[in-house]
C-alpha positions as a Markdown table, in Angstrom:
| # | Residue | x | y | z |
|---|---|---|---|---|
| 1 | Unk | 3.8 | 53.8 | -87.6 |
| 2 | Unk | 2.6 | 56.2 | -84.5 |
| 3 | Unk | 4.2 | 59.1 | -85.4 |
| 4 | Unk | 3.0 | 58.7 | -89.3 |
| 5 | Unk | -0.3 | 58.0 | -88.2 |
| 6 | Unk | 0.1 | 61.8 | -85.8 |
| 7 | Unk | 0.9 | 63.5 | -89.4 |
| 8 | Unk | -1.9 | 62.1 | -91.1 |
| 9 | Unk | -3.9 | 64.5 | -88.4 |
| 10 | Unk | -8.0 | 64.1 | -88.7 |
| 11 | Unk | -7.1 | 62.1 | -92.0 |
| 12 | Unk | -6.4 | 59.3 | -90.2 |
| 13 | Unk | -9.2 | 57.0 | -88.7 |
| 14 | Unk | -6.9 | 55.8 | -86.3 |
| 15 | Unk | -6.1 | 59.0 | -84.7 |
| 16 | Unk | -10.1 | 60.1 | -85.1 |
| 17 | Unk | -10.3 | 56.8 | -82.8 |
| 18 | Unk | -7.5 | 57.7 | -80.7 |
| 19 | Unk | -9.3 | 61.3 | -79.9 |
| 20 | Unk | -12.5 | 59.3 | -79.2 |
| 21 | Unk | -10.3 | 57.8 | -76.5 |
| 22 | Unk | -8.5 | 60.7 | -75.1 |
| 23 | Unk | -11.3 | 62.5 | -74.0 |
| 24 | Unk | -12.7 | 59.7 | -72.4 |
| 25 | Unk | -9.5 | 59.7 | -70.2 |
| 26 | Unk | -9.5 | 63.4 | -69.7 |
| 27 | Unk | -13.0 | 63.1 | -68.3 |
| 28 | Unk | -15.4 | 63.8 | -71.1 |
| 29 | Unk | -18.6 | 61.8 | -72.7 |
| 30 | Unk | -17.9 | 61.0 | -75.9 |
| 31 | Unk | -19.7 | 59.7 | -78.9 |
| 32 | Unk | -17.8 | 59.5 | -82.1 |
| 33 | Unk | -19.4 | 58.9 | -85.6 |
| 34 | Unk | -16.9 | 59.6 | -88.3 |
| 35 | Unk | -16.1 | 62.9 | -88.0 |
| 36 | Unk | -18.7 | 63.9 | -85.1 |
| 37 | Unk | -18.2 | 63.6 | -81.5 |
| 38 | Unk | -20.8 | 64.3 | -78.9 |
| 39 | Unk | -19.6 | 65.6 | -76.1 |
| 40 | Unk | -20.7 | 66.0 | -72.9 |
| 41 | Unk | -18.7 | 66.5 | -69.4 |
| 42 | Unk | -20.1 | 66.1 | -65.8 |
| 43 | Unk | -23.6 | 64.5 | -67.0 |
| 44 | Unk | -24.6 | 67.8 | -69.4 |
| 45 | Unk | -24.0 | 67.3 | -73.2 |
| 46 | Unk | -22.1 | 70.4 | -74.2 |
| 47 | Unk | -22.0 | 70.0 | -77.8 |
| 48 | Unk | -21.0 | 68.5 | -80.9 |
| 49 | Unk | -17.5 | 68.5 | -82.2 |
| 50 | Unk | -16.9 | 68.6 | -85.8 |
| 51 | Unk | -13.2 | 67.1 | -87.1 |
| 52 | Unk | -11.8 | 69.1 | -90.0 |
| 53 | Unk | -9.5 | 66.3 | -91.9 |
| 54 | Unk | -8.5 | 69.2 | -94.7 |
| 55 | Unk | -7.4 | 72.1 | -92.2 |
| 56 | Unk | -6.8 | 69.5 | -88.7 |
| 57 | Unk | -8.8 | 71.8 | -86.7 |
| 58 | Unk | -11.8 | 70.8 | -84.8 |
| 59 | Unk | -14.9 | 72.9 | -84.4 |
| 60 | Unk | -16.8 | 72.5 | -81.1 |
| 61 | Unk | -20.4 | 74.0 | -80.9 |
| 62 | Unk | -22.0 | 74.7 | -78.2 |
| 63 | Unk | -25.4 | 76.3 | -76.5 |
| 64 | Unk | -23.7 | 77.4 | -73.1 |
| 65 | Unk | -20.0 | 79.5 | -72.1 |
| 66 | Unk | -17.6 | 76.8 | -70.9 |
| 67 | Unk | -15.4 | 77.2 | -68.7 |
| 68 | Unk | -11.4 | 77.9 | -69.8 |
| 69 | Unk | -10.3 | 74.6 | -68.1 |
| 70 | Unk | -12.5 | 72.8 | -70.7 |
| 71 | Unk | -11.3 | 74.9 | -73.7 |
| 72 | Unk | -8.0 | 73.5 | -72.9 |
| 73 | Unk | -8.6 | 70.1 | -71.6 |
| 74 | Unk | -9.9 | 69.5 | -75.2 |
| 75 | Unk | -6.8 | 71.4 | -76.9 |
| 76 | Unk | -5.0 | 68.9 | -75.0 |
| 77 | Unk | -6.9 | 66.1 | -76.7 |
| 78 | Unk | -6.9 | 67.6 | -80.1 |
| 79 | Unk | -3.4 | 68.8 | -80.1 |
| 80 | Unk | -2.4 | 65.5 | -79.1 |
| 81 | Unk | -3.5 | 63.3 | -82.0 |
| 82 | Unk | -2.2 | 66.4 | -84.7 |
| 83 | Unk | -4.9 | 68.4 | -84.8 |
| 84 | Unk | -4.0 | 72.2 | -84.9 |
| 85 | Unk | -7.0 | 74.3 | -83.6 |
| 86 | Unk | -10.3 | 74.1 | -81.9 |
| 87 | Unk | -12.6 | 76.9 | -83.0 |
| 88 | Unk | -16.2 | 77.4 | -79.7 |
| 89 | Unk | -19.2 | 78.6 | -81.8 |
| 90 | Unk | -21.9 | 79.3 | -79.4 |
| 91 | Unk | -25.3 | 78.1 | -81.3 |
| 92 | Unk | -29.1 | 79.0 | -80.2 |
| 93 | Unk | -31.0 | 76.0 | -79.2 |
């Protein structure tokens, strides 16, 4: 059923939920609604993350330059529920 579930990619609520949780446990704030998460890391919100369940890529934008170690830190998390890509669009606030 796991590994199904990992094909299904942003499809699947499960793994949607599962993403939630992983970047929780890689240190993040998260607030998931659907396809949305909120994400914040060390008490600043750094943006909203937008799950792509046709493509499996995820779409994080932001209003400041993050650091590389975050770019990959949530890689790691998307990557690891099926998801392919994350694409940083910095946004004027």
């Amino acid at each position: 059923m796991k590994e199904r579930a990992w094909k299904l990619g942003f499809r699947s609520p499960m793994n949607r939920q599962r993403l939630h949780y992983l970047l929780k446990q890689s240190g993040f704030y998260s607030r998931m609604h659907a396809y949305e998460y909120l994400i914040g890391f060390k008490g600043s919100i750094i943006g909203v993350m937008i799950v792509s369940p046709e493509r499996d890529t995820a779409t994080l934008y932001t209003h400041e330059e993050l650091e590389p170690q975050i770019i990959e830190k949530l890689k790691n998390c998307i990557e690891a529920v099926g998801g392919t890509n994350l694409l940083v669009k910095h946004v004027e606030v």
